[in-house]
C-alpha positions in Angstrom: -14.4 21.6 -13.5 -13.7 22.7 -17.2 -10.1 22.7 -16.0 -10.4 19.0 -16.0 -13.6 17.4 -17.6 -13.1 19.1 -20.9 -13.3 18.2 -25.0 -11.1 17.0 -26.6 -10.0 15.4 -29.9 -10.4 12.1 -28.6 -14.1 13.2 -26.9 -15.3 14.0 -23.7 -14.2 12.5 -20.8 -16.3 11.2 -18.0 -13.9 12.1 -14.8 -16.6 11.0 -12.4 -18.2 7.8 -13.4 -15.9 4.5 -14.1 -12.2 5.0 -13.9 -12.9 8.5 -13.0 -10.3 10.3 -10.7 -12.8 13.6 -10.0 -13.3 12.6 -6.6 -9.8 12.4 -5.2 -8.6 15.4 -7.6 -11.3 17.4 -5.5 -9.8 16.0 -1.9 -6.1 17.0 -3.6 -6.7 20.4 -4.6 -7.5 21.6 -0.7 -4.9 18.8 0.6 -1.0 20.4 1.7 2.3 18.6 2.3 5.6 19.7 3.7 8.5 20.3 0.3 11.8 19.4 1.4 12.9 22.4 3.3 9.7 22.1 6.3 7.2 24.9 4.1 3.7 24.0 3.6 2.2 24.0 0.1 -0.8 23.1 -1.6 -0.5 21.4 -4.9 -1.5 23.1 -8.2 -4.5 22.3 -10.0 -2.2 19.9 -13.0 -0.2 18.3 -9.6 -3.5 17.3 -8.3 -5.0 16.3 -11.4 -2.3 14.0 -12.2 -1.9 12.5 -8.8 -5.4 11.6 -8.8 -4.9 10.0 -12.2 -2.3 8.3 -11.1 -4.1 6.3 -8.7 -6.9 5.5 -11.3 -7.1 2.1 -12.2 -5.1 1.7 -15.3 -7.5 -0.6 -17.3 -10.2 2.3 -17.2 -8.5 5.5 -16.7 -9.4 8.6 -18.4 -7.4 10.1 -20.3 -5.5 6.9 -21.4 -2.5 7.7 -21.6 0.2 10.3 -19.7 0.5 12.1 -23.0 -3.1 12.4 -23.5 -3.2 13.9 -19.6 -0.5 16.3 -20.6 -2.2 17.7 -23.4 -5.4 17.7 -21.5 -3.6 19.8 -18.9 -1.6 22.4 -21.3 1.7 20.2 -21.1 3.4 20.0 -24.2 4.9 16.5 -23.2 4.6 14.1 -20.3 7.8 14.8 -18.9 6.9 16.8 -15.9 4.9 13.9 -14.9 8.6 11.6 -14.7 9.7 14.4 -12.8 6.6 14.5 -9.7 7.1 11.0 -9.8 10.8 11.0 -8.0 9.3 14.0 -5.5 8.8 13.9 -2.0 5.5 15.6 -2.5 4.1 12.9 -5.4 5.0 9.8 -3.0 3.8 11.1 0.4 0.5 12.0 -1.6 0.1 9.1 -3.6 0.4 6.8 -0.4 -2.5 9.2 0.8 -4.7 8.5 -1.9 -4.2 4.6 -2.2 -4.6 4.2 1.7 -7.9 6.4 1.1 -9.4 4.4 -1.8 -8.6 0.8 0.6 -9.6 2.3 3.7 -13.6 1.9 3.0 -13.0 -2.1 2.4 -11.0 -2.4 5.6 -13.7 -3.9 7.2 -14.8 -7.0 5.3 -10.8 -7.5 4.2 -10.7 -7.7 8.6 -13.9 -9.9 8.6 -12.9 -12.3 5.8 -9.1 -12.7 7.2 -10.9 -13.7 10.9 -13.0 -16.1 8.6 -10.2 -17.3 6.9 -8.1 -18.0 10.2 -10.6 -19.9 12.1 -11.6 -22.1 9.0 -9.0 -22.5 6.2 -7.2 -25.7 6.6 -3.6 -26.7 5.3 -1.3 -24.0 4.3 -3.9 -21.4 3.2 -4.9 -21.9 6.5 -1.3 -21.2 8.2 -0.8 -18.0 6.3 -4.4 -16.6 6.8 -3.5 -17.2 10.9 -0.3 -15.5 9.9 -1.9 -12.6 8.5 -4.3 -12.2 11.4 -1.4 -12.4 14.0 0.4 -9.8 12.6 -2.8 -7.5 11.6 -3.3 -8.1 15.5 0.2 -7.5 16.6 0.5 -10.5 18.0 3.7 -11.7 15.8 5.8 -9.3 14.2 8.5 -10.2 11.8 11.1 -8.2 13.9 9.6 -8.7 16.9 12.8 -11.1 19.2 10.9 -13.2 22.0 13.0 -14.2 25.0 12.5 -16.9 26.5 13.3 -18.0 30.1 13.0 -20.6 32.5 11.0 -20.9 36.0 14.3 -19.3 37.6 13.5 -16.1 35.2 17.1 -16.9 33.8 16.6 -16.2 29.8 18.1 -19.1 27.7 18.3 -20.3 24.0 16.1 -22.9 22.6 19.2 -24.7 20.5 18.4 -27.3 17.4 18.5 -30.6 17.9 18.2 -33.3 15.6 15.7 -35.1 17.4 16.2 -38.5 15.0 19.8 -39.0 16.3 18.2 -39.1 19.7 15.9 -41.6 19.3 18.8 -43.5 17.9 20.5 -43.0 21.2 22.9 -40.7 19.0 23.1 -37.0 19.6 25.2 -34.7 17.9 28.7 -33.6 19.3 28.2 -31.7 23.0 24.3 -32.6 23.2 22.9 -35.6 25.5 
């Protein structure tokens, strides 16, 4: 890895322990995506490396900054970097990555939504149910329900202003 992990002026840095990006630069350099005219290609050992940076957590990364990741990788300025960033390559990838790193806490995220949903009371409680239904499938934000009566004739469940009602008042064309 001296291509990576190497000295500096600012010291050594430590790509494997915390804030390290070692692991997912070693799952980039044998991953391929498709470029924008269909043709499979792997990524290039500063591609990968920056990728995998990018995905670091900020508060701990190593090298700091993009300029420091640039020098470490032969780049005269971070620029290139701006550049990946609008690719079709660098966003397919860097989804990738991010749904790798979440995909191990899955699991108790599921478990402590189910918790959440049968316990939480009040509104915390509505939106944890909320969460699960749609984590289910059960609810979907697009998802159009008809309904329709014993007939099986679909009909629309219209608003009504159920206090003018009680007054013996509905609004104009209702009861």
């Amino acid at each position: 890895m001296a291509e990576v992990a190497g000295n500096n002026k600012k010291g050594v840095y430590d790509l494997a322990g915390e804030g390290g990006w070692l692991s997912a630069y070693c799952d980039l350099l044998e991953a391929v995506y498709e470029d924008e005219t269909g043709v499979v290609r792997k990524l290039s050992r500063q591609q990968a490396a920056f990728v995998a940076w990018d995905c670091a957590p900020k508060q701990t990364r190593q090298p700091e900054t993009m300029l420091d990741l640039a020098t470490l990788l032969n780049y005269k300025s971070e620029q290139v970097f701006y550049k990946w960033r609008k690719t079709g390559w660098y966003k397919t990838l860097i989804l990738a990555v991010r749904q790798n790193i979440l995909l191990p806490y899955l699991h108790d995220i599921d478990r402590k939504t189910i918790g959440a949903a049968l316990t939480e009371e009040g509104g915390a409680g509505v939106q944890a149910r909320k969460l699960f239904y749609e984590v289910a499938g059960v609810l979907s934000q697009t998802q159009q329900v008809e309904l329709k009566n014993h007939a099986g004739e679909a009909f629309e469940v219209r608003q009504i202003d159920y206090r003018q009602l009680v007054k013996g008042v509905a609004p104009d064309g209702e009861g």
